[in-house]
C-alpha positions in Angstrom: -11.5 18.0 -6.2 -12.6 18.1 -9.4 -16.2 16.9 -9.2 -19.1 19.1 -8.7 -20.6 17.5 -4.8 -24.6 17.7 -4.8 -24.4 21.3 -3.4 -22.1 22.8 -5.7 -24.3 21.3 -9.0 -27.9 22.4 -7.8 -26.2 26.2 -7.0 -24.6 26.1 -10.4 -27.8 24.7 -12.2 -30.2 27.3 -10.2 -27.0 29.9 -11.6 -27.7 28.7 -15.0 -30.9 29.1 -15.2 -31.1 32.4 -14.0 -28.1 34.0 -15.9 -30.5 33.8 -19.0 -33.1 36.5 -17.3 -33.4 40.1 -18.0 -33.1 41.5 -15.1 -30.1 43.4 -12.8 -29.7 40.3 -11.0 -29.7 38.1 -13.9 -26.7 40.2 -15.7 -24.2 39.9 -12.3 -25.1 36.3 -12.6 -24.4 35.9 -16.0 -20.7 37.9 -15.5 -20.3 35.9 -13.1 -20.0 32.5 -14.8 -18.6 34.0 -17.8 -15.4 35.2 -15.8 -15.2 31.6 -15.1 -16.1 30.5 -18.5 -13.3 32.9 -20.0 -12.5 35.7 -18.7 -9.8 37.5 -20.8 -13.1 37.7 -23.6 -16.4 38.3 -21.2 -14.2 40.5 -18.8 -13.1 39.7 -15.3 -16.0 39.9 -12.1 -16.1 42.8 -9.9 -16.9 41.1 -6.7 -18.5 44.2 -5.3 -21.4 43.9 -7.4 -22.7 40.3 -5.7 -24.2 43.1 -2.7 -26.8 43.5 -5.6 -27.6 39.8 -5.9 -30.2 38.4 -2.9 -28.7 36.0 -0.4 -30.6 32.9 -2.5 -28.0 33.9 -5.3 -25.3 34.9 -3.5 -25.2 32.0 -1.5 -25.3 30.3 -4.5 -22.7 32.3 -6.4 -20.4 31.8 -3.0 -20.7 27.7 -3.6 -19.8 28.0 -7.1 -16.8 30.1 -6.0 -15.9 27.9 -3.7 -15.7 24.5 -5.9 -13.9 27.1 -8.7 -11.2 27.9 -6.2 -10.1 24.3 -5.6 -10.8 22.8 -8.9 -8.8 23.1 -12.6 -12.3 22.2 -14.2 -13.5 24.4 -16.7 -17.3 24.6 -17.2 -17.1 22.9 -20.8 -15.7 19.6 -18.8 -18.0 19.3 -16.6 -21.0 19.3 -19.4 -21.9 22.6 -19.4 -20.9 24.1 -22.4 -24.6 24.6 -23.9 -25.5 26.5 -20.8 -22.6 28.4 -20.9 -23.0 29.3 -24.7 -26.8 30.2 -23.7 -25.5 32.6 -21.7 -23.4 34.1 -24.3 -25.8 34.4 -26.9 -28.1 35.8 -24.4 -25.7 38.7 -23.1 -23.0 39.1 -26.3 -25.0 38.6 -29.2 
């Protein structure tokens, strides 16, 4: 499956949104994506560190993981590059 079901893209979208924070929260978040984004240059994801995250997030963060498991999509073909890029600018000036 390569399409994003109606689940997966209002967990990503809340994901995105909040990636661009300041907080604790918001930095997991943002490693998060960017290990899916590209992880051999924002670093890989310690799953360990989602025990920080609130279960709205996590749940969230789960759903994500879930659609990036059984898709080959990368964020950038699914219309998300200028999120994703955000995110970078944000946390990797």
């Amino acid at each position: 499956m390569n399409v994003l079901v109606k689940t997966e893209h209002r967990a990503l979208e809340r994901l995105l949104a909040f990636a661009v924070g300041k907080g604790l929260q918001n930095k997991i978040v943002a490693d998060f994506l960017l290990a899916w984004w590209d992880a051999d240059r924002y670093g890989r994801f310690d799953l360990q560190r989602t025990v920080a995250l609130n279960e709205a997030f996590l749940e969230d963060v789960a759903a994500v993981s879930t659609f990036v498991a059984h898709s080959p999509a990368h964020p950038e073909s699914l219309g998300y590059a200028e999120q994703f890029n955000a995110i970078i600018r944000k946390w990797h000036p």
